[in-house]
N, C-alpha and C positions, 0 to 999 in steps of 0.2 A: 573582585566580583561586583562591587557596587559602582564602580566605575566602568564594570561593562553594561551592566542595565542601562544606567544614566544618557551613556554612550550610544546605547538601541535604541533607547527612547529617544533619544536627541534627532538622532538618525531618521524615525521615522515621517510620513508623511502625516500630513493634518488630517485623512479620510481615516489613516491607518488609528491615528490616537485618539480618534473621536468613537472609531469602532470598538477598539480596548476599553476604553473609558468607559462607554454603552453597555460593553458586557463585563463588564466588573461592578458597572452598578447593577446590571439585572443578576448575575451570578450570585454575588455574596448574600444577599437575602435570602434567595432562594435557596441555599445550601440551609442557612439557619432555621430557616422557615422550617425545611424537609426534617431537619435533626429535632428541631421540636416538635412537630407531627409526628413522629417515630416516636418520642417518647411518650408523648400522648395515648399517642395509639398502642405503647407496650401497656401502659397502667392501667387503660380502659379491660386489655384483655385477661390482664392480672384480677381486675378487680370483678367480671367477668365468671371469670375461672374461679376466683374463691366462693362467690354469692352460689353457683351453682353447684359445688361442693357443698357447700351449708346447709343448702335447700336439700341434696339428697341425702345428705346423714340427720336432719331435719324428721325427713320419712323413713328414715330406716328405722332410728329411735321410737317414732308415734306407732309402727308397724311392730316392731319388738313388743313396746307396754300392752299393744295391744294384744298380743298372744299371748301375754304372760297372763296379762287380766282371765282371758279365754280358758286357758288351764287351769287358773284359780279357781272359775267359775265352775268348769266341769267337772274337778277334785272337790269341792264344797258340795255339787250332785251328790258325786258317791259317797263320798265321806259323812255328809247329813242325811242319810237317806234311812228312814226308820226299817225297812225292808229291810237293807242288808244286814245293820247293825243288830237285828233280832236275831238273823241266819247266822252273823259270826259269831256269836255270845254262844248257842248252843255248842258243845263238845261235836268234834269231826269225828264220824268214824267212818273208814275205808270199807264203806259198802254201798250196793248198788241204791240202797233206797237215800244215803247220801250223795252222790251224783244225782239220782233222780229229781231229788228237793235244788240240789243246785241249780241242773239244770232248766227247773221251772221256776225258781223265787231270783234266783242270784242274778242268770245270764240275761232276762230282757230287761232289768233294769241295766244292766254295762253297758248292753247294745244300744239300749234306747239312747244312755248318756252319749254313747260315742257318736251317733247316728247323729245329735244334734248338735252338737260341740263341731264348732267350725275349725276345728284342729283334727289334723289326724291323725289317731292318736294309737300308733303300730304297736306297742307293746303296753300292755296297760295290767298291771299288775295290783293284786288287793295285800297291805301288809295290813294286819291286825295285832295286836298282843293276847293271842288266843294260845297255848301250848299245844292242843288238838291240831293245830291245822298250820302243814309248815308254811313256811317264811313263802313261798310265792304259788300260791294254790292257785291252781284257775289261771297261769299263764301259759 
């Protein structure tokens, strides 16, 4: 096989081997050139792809703390709130003039909390350690 190459080459003409020559020297660089732009160009996009992952689990996380804080804040509403704490302390009894008192002391303060509290807060339940009044009154 090396002795046919030699052989073609030997064979050809001086336009023809100067033409070979010419594109062998512009060819091979350029292959290397390309293969190294390619790798460039994969890592740029790697590197690319992960910053922009970062960045969105970045906001995911400051968006979570931030609702949590939010719920904190709204449960420390109700939970400190000298109104309700006075209405749960008293004994519950299943009559209308207890619904009526709930109705007016308990419910516009939950609404109010809910109304401001930038969370929406679908089921919002009051626990107490009261014996009178069961485990989820008022949901």
């Amino acid at each position: 096989m090396k002795n046919w190459v030699s052989k073609t080459y030997a064979d050809m003409s001086l336009l023809k081997k100067l033409t070979f020559a010419f594109t062998m020297t512009v060819l091979i660089p350029v292959i290397f050139l390309g293969i190294y732009t390619s790798r460039q160009t994969q890592k740029e996009i790697r590197l690319e792809f992960f910053e922009s992952n970062l960045t969105i689990i970045s906001q995911i996380r400051d968006t979570i703390n931030w609702k949590i804080e939010n719920i904190e804040v709204t449960g420390d509403n109700i939970i400190y709130n000298s109104r309700i704490e006075s209405f749960l302390q008293r004994p519950f009894r299943d009559t209308p003039d207890d619904v009526i008192r709930y109705k007016h002391t308990l419910a516009p303060i939950i609404n109010q909390t809910r109304f401001f509290s930038q969370n929406r807060l679908h089921h919002l339940g009051l626990f107490y350690t009261n014996p009178t009044i069961p485990e989820l009154w008022g949901s």
